[in-house]
N, CA, C and O of each residue as an XYZ file, in Angstrom:
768
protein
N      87.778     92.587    -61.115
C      86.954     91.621    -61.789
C      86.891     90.321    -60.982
O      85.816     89.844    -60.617
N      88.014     89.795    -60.728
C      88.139     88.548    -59.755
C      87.277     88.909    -58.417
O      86.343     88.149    -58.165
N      87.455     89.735    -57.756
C      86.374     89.635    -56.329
C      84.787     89.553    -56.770
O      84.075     88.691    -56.255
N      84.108     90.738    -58.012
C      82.947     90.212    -58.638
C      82.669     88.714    -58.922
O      81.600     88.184    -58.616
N      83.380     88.260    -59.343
C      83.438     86.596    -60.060
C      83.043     85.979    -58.323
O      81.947     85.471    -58.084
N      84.164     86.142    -57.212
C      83.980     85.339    -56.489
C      82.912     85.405    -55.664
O      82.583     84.511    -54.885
N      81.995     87.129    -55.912
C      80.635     87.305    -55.063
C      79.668     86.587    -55.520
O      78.676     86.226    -54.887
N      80.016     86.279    -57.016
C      79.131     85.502    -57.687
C      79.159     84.277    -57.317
O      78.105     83.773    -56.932
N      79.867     83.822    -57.331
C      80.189     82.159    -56.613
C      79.599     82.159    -55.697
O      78.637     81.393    -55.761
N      79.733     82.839    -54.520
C      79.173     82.869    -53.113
C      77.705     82.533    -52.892
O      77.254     81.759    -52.048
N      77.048     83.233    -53.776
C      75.974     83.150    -53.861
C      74.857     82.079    -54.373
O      73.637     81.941    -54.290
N      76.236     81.233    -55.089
C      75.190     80.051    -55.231
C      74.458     79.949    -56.087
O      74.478     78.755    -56.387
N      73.764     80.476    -56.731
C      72.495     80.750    -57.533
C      73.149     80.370    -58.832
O      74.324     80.669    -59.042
N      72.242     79.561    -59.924
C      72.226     78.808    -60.869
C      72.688     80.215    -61.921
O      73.899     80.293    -62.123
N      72.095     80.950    -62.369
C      71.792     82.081    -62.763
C      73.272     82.807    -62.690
O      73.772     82.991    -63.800
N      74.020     83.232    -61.606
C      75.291     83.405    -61.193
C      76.056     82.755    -62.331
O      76.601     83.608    -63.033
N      76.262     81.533    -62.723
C      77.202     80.714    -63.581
C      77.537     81.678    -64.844
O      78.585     82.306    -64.995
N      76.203     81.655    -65.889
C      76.458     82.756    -67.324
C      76.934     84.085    -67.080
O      77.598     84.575    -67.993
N      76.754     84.751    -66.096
C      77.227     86.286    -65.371
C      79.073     85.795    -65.317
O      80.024     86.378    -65.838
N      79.058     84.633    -64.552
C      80.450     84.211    -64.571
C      81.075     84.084    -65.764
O      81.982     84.762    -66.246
N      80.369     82.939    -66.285
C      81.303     82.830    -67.473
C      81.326     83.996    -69.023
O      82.070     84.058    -70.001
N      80.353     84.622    -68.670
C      80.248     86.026    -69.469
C      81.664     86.987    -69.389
O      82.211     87.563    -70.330
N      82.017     86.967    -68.146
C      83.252     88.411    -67.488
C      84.430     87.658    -67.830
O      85.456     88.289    -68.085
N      84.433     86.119    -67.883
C      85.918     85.809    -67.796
C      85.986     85.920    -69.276
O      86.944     86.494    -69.793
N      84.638     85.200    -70.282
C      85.246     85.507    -71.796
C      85.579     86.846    -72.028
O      86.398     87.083    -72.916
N      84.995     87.935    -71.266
C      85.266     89.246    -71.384
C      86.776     89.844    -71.755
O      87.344     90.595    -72.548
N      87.107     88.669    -70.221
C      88.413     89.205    -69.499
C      89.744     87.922    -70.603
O      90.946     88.189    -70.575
N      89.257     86.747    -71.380
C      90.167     86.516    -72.174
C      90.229     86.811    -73.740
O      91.066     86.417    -74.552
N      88.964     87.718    -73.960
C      88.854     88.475    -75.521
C      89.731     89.807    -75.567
O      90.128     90.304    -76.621
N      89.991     90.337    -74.265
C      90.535     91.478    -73.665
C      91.856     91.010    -73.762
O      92.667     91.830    -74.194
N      92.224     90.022    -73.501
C      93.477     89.372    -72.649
C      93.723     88.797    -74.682
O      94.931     88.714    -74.904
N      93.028     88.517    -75.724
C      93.262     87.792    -76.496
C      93.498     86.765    -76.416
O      94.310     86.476    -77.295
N      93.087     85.442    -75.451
C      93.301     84.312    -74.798
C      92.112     83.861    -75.589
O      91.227     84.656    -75.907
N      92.074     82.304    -75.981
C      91.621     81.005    -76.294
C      90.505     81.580    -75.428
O      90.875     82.332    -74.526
N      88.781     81.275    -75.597
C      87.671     81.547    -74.429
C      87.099     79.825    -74.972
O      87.094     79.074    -75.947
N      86.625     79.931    -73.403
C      86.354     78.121    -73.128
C      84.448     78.244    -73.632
O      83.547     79.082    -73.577
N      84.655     76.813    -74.111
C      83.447     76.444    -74.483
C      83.583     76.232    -76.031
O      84.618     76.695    -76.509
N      82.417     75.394    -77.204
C      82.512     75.471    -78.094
C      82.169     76.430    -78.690
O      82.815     76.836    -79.656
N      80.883     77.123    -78.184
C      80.460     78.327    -79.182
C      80.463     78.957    -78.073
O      80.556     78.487    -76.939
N      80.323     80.424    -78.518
C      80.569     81.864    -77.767
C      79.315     82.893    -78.049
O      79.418     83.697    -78.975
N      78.307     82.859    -77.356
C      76.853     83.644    -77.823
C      77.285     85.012    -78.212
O      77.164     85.575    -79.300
N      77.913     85.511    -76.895
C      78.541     87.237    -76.881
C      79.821     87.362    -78.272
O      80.000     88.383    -78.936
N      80.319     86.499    -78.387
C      82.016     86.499    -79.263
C      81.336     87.593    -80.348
O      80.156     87.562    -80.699
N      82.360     88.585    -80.809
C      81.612     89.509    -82.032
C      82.881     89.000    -82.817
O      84.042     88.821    -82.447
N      82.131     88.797    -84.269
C      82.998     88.272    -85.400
C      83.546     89.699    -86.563
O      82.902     90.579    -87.135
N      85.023     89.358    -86.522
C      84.915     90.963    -86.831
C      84.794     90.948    -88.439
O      84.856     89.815    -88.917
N      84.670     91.760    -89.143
C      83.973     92.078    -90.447
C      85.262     92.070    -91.355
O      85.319     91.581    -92.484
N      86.022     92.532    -90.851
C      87.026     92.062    -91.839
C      88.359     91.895    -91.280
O      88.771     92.447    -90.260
N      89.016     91.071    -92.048
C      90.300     90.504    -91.210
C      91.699     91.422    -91.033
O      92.213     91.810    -92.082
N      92.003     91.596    -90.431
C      93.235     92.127    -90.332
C      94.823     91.953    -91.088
O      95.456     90.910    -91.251
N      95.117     93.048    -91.388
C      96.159     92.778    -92.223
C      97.358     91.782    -91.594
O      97.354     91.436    -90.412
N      98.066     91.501    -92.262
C      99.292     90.531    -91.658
C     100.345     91.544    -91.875
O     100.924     91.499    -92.961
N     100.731     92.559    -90.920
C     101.977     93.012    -90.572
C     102.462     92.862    -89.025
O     101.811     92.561    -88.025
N     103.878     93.188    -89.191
C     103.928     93.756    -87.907
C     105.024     94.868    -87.030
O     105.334     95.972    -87.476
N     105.319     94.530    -86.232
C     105.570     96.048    -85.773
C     107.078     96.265    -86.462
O     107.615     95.185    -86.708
N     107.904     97.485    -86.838
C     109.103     96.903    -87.152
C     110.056     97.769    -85.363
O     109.693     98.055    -84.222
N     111.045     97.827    -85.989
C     112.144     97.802    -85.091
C     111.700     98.888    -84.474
O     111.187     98.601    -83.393
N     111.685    100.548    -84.839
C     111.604    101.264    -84.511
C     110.455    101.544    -83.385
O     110.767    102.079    -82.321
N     108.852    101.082    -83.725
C     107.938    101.096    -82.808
C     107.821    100.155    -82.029
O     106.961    100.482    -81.211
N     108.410     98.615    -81.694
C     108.744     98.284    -80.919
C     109.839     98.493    -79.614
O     109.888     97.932    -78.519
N     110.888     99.799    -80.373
C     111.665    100.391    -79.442
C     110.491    101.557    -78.574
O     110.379    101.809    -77.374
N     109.814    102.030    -79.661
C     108.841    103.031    -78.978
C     108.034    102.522    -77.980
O     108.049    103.167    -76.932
N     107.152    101.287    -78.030
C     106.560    100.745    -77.229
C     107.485    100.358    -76.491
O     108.207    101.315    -76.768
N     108.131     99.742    -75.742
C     109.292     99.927    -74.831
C     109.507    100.883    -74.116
O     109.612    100.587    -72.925
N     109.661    102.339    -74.461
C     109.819    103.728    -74.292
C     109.162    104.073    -73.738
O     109.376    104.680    -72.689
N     107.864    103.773    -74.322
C     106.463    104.540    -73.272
C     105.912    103.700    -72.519
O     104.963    104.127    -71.862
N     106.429    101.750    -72.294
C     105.663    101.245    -70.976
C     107.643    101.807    -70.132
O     107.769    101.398    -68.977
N     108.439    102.314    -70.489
C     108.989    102.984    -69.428
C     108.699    104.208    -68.566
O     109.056    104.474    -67.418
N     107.849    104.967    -69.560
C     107.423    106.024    -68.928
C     105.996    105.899    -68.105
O     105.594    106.916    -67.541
N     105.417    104.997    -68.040
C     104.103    105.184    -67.557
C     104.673    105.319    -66.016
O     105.645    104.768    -65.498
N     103.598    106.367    -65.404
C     104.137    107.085    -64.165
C     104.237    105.757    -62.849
O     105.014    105.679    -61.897
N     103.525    105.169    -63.122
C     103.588    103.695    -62.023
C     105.304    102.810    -62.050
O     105.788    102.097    -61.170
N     105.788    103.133    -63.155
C     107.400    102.716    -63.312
C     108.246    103.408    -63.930
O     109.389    103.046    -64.207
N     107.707    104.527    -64.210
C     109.223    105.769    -64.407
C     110.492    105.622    -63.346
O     110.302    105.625    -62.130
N     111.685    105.505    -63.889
C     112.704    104.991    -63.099
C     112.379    103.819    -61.841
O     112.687    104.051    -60.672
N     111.882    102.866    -62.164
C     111.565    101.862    -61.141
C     112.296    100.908    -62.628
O     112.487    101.422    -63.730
N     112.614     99.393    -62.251
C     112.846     98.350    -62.597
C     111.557     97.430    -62.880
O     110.947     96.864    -61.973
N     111.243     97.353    -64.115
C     110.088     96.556    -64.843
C     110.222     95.503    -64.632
O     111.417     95.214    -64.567
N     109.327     94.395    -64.415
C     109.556     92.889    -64.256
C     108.417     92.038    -64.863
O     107.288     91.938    -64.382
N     108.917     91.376    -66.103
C     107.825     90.859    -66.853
C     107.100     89.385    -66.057
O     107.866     88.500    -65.676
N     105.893     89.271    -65.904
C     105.400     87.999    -65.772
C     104.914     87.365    -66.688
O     104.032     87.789    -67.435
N     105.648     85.827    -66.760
C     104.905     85.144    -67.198
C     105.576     84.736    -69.157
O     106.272     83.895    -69.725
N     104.675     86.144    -69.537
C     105.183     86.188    -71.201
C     104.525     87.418    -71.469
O     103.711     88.099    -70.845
N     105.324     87.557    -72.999
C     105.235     88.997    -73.566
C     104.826     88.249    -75.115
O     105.674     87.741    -75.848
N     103.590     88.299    -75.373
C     102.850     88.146    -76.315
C     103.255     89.609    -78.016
O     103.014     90.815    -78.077
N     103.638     89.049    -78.621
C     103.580     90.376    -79.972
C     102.700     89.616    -80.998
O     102.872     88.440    -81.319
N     102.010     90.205    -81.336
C     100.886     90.284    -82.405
C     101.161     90.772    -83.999
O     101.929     91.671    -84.342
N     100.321     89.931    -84.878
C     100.376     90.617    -86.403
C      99.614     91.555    -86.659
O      99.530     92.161    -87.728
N      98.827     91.782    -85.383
C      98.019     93.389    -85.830
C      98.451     94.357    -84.948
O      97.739     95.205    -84.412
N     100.202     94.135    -84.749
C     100.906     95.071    -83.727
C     100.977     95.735    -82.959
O     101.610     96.787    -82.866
N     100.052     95.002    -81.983
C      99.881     95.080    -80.529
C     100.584     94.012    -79.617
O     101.126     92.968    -79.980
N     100.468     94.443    -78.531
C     101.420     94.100    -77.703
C     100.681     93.187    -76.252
O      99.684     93.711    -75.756
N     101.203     91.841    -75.618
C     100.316     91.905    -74.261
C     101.324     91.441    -73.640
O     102.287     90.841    -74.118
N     101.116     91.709    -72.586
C     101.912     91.069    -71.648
C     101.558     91.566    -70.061
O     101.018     92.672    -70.069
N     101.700     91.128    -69.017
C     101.796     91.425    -67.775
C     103.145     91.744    -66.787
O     104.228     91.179    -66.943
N     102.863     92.765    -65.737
C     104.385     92.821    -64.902
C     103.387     93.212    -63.790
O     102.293     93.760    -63.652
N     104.481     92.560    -62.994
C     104.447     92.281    -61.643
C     104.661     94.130    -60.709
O     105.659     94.844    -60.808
N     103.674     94.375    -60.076
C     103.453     95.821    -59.325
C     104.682     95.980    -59.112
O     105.540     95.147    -58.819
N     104.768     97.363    -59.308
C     106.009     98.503    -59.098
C     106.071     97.968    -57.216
O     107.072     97.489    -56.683
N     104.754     98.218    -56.531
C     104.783     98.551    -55.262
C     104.961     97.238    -54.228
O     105.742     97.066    -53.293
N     103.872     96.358    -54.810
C     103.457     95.221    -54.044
C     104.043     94.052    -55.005
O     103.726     94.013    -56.194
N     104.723     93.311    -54.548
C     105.456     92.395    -55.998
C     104.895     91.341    -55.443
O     105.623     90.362    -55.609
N     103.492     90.977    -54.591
C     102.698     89.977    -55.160
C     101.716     89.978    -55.961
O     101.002     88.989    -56.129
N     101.528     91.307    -56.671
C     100.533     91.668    -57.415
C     101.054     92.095    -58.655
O     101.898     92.971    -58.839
N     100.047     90.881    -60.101
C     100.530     91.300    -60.992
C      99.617     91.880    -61.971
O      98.698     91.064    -61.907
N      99.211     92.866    -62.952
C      98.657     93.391    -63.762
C      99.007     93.145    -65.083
O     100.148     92.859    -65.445
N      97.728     93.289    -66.038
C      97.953     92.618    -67.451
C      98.071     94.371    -68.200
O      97.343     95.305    -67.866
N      99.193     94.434    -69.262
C      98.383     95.493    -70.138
C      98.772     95.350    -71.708
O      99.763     94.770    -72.153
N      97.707     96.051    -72.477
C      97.943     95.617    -73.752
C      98.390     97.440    -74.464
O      98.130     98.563    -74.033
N      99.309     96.852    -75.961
C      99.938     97.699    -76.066
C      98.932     97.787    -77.708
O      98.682     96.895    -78.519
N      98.588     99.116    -77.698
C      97.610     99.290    -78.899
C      97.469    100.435    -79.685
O      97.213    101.486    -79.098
N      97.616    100.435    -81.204
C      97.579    102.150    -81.586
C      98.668    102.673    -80.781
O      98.881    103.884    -80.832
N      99.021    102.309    -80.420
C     100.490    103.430    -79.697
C     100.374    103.672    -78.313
O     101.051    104.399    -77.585
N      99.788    103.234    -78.162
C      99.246    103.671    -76.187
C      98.950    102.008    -75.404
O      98.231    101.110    -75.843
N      99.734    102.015    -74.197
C      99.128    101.245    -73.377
C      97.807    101.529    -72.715
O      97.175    102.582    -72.633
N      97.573    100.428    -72.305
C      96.532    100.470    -71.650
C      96.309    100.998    -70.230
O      97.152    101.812    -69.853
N      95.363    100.696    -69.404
C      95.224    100.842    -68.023
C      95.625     99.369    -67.700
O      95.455     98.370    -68.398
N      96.358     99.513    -66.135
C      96.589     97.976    -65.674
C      95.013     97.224    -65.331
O      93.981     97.836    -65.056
N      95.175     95.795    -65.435
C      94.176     95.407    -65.138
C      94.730     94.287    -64.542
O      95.598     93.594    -65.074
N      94.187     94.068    -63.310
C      94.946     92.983    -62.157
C      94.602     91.491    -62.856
O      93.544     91.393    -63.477
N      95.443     90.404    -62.760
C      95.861     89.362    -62.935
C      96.006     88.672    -61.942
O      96.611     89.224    -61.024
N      95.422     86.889    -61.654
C      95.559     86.456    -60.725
C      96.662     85.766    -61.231
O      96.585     85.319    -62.375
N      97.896     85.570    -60.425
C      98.958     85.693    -60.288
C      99.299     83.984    -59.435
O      98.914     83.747    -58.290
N      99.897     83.211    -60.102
C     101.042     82.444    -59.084
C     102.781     82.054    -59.152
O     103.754     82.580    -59.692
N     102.604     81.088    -58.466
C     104.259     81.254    -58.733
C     104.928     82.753    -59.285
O     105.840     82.662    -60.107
N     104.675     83.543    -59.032
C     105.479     84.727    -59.127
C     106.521     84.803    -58.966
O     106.992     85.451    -59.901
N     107.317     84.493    -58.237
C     108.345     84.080    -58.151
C     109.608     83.591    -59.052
O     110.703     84.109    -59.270
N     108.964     82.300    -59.511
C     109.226     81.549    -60.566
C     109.041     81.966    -61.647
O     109.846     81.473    -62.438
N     108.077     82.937    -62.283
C     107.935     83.048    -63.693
C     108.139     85.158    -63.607
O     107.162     85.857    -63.875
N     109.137     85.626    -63.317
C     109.258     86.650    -64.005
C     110.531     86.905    -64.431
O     111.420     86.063    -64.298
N     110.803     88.469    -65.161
C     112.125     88.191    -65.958
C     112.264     89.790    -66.316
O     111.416     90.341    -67.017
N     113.627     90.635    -65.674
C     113.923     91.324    -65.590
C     113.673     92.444    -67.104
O     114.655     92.360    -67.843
N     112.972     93.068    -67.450
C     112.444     93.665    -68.878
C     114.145     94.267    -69.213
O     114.652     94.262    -70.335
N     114.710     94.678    -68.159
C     116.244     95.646    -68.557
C     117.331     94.367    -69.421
O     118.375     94.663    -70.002
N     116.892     93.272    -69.334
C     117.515     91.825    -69.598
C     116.994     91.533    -70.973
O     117.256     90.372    -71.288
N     116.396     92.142    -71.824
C     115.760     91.954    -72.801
C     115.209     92.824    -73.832
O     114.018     92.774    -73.528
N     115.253     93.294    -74.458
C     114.422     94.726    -75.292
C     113.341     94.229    -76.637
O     113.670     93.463    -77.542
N     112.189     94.799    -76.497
C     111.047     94.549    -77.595
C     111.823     94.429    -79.221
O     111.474     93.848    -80.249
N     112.366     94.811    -79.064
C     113.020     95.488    -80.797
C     113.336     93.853    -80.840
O     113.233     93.425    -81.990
N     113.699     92.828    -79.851
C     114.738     91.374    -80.290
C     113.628     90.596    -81.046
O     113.899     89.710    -81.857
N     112.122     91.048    -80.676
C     110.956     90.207    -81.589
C     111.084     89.990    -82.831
O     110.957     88.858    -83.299
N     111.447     91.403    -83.797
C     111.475     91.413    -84.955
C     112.246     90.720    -85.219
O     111.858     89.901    -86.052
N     113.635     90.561    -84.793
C     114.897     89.471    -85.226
C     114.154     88.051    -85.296
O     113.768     87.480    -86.316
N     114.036     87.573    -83.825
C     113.073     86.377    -83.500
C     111.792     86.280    -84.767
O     111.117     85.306    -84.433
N     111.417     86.657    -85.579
C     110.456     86.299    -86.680
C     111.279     86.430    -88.001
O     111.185     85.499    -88.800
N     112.165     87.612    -88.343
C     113.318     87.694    -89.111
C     113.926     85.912    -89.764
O     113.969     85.215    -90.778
N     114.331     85.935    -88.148
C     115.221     84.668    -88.375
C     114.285     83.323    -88.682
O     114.731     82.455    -89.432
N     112.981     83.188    -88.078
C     112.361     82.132    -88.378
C     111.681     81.893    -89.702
O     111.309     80.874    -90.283
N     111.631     83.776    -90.110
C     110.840     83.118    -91.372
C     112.093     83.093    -92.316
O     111.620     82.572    -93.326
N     113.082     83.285    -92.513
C     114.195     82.953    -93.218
C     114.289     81.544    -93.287
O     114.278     80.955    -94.367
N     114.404     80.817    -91.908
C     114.853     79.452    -91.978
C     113.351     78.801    -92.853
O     113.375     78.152    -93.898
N     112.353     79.128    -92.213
C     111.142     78.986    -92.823
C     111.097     78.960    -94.320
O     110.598     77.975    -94.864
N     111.555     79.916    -95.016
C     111.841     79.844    -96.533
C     112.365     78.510    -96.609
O     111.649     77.563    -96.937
N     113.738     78.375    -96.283
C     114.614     76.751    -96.475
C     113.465     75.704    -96.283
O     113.679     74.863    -97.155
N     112.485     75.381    -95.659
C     111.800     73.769    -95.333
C     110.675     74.442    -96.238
O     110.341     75.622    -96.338
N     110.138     73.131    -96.950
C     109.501     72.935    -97.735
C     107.703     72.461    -97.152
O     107.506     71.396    -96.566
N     107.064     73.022    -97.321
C     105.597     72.934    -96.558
C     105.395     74.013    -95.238
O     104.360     74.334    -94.654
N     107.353     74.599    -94.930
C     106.659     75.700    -93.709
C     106.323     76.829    -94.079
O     106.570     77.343    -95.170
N     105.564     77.418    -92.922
C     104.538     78.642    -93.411
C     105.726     79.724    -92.510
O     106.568     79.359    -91.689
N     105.446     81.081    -92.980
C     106.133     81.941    -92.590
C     104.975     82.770    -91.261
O     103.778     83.020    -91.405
N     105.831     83.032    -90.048
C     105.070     84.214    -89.121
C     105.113     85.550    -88.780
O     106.125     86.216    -89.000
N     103.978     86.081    -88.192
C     104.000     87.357    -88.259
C     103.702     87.721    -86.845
O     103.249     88.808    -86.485
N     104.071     86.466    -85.891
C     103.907     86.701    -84.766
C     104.836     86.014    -83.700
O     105.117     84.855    -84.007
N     105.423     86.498    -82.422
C     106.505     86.131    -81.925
C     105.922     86.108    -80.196
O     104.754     86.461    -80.038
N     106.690     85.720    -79.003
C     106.218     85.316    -77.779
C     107.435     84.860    -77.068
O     108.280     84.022    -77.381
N     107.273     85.844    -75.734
C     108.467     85.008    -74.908
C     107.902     84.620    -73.346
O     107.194     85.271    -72.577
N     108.567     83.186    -73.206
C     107.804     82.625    -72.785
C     108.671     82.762    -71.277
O     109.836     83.059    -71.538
N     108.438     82.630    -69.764
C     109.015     82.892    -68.456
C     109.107     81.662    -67.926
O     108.269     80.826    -68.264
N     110.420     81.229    -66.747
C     110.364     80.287    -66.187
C     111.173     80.177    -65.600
O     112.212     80.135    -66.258
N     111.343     80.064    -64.206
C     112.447     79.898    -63.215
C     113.469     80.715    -63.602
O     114.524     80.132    -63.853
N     113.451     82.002    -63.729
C     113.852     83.736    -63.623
C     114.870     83.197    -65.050
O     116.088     83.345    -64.959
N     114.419     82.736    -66.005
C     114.930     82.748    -67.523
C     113.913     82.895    -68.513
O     112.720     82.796    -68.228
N     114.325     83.124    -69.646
C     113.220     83.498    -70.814
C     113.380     82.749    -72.112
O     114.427     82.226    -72.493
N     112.306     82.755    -72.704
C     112.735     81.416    -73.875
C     111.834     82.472    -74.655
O     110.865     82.958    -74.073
N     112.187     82.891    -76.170
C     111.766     83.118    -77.378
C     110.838     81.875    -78.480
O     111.367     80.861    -78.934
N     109.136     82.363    -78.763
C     108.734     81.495    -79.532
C     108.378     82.067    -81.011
O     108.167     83.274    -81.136
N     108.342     81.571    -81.649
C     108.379     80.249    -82.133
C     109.981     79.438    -81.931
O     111.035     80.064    -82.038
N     109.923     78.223    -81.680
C     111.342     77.819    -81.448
C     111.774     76.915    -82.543
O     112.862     76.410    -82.815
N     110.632     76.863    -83.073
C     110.845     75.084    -83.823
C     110.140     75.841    -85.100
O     109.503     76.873    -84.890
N     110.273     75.277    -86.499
C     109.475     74.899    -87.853
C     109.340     73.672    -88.256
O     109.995     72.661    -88.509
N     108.167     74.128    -88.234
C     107.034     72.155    -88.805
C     107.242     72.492    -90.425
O     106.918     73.528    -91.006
N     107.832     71.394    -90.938
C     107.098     71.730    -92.363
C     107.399     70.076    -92.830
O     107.710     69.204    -92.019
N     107.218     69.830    -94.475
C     107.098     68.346    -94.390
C     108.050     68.084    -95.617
O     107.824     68.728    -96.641
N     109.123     67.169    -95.595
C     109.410     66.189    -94.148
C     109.763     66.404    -93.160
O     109.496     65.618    -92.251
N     110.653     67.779    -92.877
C     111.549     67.364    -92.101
C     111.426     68.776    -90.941
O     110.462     69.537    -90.855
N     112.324     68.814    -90.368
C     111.797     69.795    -88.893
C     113.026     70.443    -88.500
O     113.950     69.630    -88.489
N     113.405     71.728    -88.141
C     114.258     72.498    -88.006
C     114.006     73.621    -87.028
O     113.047     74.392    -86.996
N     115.157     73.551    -86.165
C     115.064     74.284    -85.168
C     116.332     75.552    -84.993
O     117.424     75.298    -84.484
N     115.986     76.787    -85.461
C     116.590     77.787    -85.365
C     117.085     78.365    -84.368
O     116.468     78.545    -83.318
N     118.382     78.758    -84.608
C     118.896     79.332    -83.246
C     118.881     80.552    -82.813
O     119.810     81.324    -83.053
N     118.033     80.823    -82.256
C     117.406     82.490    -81.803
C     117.267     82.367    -80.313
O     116.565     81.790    -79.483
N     118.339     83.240    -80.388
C     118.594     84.130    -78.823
C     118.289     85.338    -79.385
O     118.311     86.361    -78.700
């Protein structure tokens, strides 16, 4: 997708721009990423909303299981970039850094029970932002929301979640949500 984008650039042409910015909303509706601009011509509004669950222990061990088996890292060492996104409509995103070439990193999303196909990611600091998957296991999400919406019960005005995120940085990992807003007062749970 990125070399298309940049033939487009090349070329200059006014016309080129909406083609551009068409593939990247593509590529962050795909990605489930924030898409830039105020309104979205293409955005499809979906018809009805999605339930608020999410994954429990067991199929988050499963998803785990089967991005071990996908044949590109069967017995190879997984290496997350960046962050590992979990969802209330219990799917999964996240990116890792190539089995082969470890300057190349690929995004995939975890859905209905099946990953996806990789889809390349432009990538920096690589270096700096990945984090050994054997150092960590999917199943710790559920705890990480467990524990927040518990404390969440205790403060008065906070809302409870159904969604969790770990975030990469100088070869360590940080679990989100970290903090509860509620009113007055603000509390920060201790989840490792």
């Amino acid at each position: 997708m990125f070399q298309d984008i940049e033939l487009l650039k090349q070329k200059q042409d006014s016309s080129n721009s909406k083609e551009i910015q068409k593939r990247i909303n593509q590529f962050l509706k795909d990605m489930k990423l924030p898409q830039a601009g105020a309104k979205n011509i293409d955005a499809e509004k979906p018809a009805i909303k999605a339930r608020k669950v999410t994954l429990s222990v067991a199929e988050l061990e499963s998803a785990e299981e089967k991005l071990r088996k996908l044949p590109q890292y069967r017995n190879k060492e997984i290496v997350v970039y960046e962050s590992v996104h979990f969802y209330e409509d219990c799917s999964i995103n996240l990116s890792l850094q190539h089995p082969e070439n470890p300057k190349y990193v690929d995004a995939y999303q975890y859905k209905d029970g099946a990953w996806s196909e990789p889809k390349p990611v432009l990538a920096r600091n690589i270096e700096r932002r990945t984090f050994p998957l054997s150092k960590r296991n999917f199943a710790a999400a559920q705890k990480v929301i467990q524990i927040y919406n518990e404390k969440a019960a205790e403060i008065e005005g906070a809302k409870p979640t159904t969604t969790a995120y770990i975030s990469i940085w100088d070869n360590g990992m940080r679990w989100f949500p970290s903090s509860i807003n509620g009113s007055p007062e603000r509390l920060r749970p201790a989840i490792q």
